[in-house]
C-alpha positions, 0 to 999 in steps of 0.5 A: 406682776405676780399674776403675769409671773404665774401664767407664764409658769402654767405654760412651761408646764405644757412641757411636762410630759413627753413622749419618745424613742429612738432615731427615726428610720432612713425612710423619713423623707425631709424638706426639714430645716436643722436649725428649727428640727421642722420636717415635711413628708411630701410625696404630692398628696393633694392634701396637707395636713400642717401639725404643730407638734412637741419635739420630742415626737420627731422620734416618730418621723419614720411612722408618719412617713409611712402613712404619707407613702401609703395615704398621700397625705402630705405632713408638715411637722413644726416642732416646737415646745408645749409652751408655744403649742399652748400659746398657739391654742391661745391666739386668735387664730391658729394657723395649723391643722392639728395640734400634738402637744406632751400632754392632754391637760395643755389642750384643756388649757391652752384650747379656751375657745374649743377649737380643737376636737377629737384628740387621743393619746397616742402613746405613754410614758412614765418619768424615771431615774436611770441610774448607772447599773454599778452605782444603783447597785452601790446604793442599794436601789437594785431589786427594790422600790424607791422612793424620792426620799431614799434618792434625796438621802443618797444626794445629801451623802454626796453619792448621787449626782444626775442630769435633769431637764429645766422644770421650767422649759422642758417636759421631763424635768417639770414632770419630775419636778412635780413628782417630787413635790408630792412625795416630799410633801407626804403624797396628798391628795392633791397640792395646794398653796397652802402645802408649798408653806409647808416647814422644810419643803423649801429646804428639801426640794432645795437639796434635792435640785442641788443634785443636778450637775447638768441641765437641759432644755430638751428630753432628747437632747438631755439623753445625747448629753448624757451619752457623751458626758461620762454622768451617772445618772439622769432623770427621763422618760422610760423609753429615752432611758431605754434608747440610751441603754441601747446605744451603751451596749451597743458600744460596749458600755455600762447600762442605766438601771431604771428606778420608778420612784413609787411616791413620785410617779409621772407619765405623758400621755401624748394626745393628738387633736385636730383644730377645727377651721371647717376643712373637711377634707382636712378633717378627714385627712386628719381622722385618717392619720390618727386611725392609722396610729392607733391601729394595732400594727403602728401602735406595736410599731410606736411600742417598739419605740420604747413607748408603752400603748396602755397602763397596763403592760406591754404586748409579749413580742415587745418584751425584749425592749423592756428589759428587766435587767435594765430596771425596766418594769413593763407589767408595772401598772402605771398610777401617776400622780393627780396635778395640782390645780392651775393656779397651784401649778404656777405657784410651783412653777414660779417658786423652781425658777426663783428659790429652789433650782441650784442657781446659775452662773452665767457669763455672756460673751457678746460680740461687738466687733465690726461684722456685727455693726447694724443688724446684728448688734441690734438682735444681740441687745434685743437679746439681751433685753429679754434677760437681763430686764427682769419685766422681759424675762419673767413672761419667758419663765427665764427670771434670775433667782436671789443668789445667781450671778451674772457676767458680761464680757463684751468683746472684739479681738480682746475682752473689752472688760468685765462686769458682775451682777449678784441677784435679781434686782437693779445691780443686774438690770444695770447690766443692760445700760453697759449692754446698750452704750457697747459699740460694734467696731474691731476684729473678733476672737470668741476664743480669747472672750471664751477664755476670760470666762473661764478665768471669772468662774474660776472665782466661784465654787461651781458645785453650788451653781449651774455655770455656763458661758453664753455666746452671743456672736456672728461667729466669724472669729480669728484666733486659735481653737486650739488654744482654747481647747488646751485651756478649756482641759486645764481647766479641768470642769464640765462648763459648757459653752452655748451659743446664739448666732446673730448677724451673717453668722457662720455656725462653724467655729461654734460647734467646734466650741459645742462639741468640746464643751457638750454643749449646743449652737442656736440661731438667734435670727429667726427666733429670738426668745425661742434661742434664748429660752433653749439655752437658758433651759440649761442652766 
């Protein structure tokens, strides 16, 4: 089980280094489908070129519609985590023609069978701290180098507080993760097992964490929290740092100032590599696209983008979107960190999601009113079987640690009752049999079962855990929204409310939900675990 534990940990590491940058430009033609972010650029070329590629390279949409104006070579984009690209490479066989994941090392991992070649970074970016300017300025960190400690310090002072993305299922925040290992650790050479025994580590990689007040399953998504939430601080990629900054001042609000933790430095590199199925014309197409990106004009497009194109530097046109009065360092020479071996890797990964992160605090709201009889129950317990059976949950790195708490709510026009399980053993596997014995009969009123969860975290100090409240719902409900909203601002915490659409789901009613509480809607349809381990990424 260990064993099974861990390799699922290396997966999630795939996540760990991602590129970015801003909206992309009107240009960018779609066939794409918002639920899954998929996109094609289809001018009728006479070749396809299918891409099984990180999400966060859908900031690039408006460069690779160009090339498919200019070369017709039509692109078909699916976005998905490192982790799945990494499986992908794994499987027998790989259904896409080219794979672009956060980083290089998950070709070399996930590739066993060297199916994949000719593979080039594309672009890099480091992992940094955007701090809010007045508050870097409080704490004394503008002007100078920081360390991971000096940031742990301000944290245990109780003045620095940030948003950080699940080490476990998003890039940035495993990169940065990682970053701080190192540093608390004393910079080794390299980490090894015998390291993470180290007295106190646990405790201070502990109160470390214990600074994150939001989560996230996604660099990008993270960033348009952070610009809707009011926080302080965030941990992300430069260049995400630097698109945020743009939209602050362009609204007339306070700017990040970036911090380059110099023990703790991470960076992506984005590599782009073809997977060989005998397709030459295929082949080509690909060499193509890769030579466009790389040339001199995209590369100072892509660095336009907040991107950096090398370790050293950027070029003297592209000056003004690094700013140095942002903390932005573009002549810093980018040393990143050495990454432990895989089996180190794992342990790491394993030890974040069960002893260090802040725990969680969740309440599932499950719908089992009358619309969600048959198919829709079915999908909604199958969900539920991925997380609250310890054995699912670990191959999708979504485990509960020893001190979270889990609630169910199940609910029809009224919360039929409440039930709480502390921890990762049989109390919350128990949840399960209340999950299977529910049935679907009555009407439904998501705001009621919202409220009553609000009502059970009122029970708990949220600062010592990651709370959220999870809908599992076809999203056809009666009851007043308002209501809710008046009851969710008395309440007066930052808890938001997910949800997972099942049934004939009607997704309306729940982004009104998402939008109010900073959260978002997924579709638990089409890709069960994929819905599961993007919402659970954050919290």
């Amino acid at each position: 089980m260990k064993r099974a534990v861990l390799s699922v940990c290396i997966l999630a590491l795939a996540l760990i280094l991602t590129a970015c940058g801003p909206t992309p430009s009107d240009s960018a033609v779609s066939t794409g489908d918002s639920a899954s972010g998929d996109h094609a650029f289809d001018y009728g070329g006479d070749v396809t070129l299918r891409i099984l590629s990180g999400s966060e390279n859908q900031e690039l949409e408006g460069i690779l519609d160009d090339f498919v104006r200019e070369r017709g070579v039509n692109i078909e984009m699916d976005y998905q985590g490192s982790l799945d690209i990494m499986r992908a490479l794994q499987g027998e066989t790989i259904d896409y023609d080219a794979v672009w994941p956060a980083s290089s090392l998950w070709l070399t991992a996930g590739d066993t069978q060297y199916r994949v070649k000719h593979a080039q970074s594309i672009s890099i970016t480091p992992v940094v701290f955007g701090i809010r300017q007045s508050l870097a300025e409080e704490l004394g960190f503008v002007g100078r180098e920081v360390s991971v400690g000096d940031l742990l310090s301000a944290i245990q002072a109780g003045e620095l507080e940030f948003c950080m993305t699940s080490a476990t299922q998003s890039n940035s925040g495993c990169s940065a993760y990682i970053g701080f290992l190192y540093a608390l650790l004393g910079n080794p050479d390299v980490i090894t097992s015998e390291n993470l025994q180290t007295p106190g580590l646990a405790e201070q990689i502990t109160q470390l964490l214990s600074g994150v007040d939001r989560s996230s399953g996604s660099s990008d998504w993270l960033k348009d929290l952070f610009l809707t939430g009011g926080y302080d601080a965030m941990v992300n990629y430069e260049c995400l740092i630097i698109s945020a900054n743009q939209e602050l001042e362009a609204r007339g609000e306070e700017t990040l100032y970036a911090l380059y933790p110099y023990d703790g430095l991470s960076i992506a590199d984005s590599p782009l590599g073809y997977v060989d199925n005998g397709d030459t014309e295929k082949e080509q197409a690909f060499l193509d696209l890769q030579e466009y990106l790389l040339s001199d004009e995209v590369q100072n497009e892509i660095q336009r983008t907040g991107r950096r194109t090398g370790y050293e530097g950027v070029s003297a046109e592209n000056a003004d979107v690094f700013r140095a009065d942002w903390g932005i360092q573009p002549d810093r020479v980018l040393s990143p960190i050495r990454m432990p071996s895989t089996d180190v890797l794992m342990e790491c990964l394993d030890l974040y999601q069960t002893e260090f992160r802040k725990p969680s605090l969740t309440v599932y709201c499950l719908d089992y009113s009358g619309s969600m009889e048959g198919t829709g129950r079915e999908q909604m317990v199958e969900a539920m079987s991925q997380i609250l059976i310890q054995e699912n949950a670990e191959q999708n790195l979504l485990q509960a640690s020893e001190h979270e708490v889990n609630i169910l709510i199940p609910f029809e026009g009224y919360p039929r009752g409440v039930y709480t399980a502390v921890g990762n053993g049989e109390e919350l596997e128990a949840l399960y049999t209340q999950v299977e014995a529910e049935e679907a009969v009555g009407g439904t009123d998501i705001y009621y079962a919202a409220m009553e969860g609000l009502r059970q975290l009122k029970n708990y100090d949220l600062s010592q855990y990651t709370p959220a409240i999870i809908l599992l719902t076809d999203g056809v409900s009666d009851g007043s929204f308002s209501d809710f909203r008046d009851g969710y601002e008395a309440f007066g915490a930052d808890v938001p409310v997910f949800s997972i659409m099942f049934g004939s789901a009607d997704p309306t009613q729940l982004e009104e939900l998402a939008e109010l509480t900073h959260a978002r809607v997924f579709d638990g349809r089409e890709d069960l675990i994929g819905a599961f381990r993007s919402v659970k990424g954050y919290n």
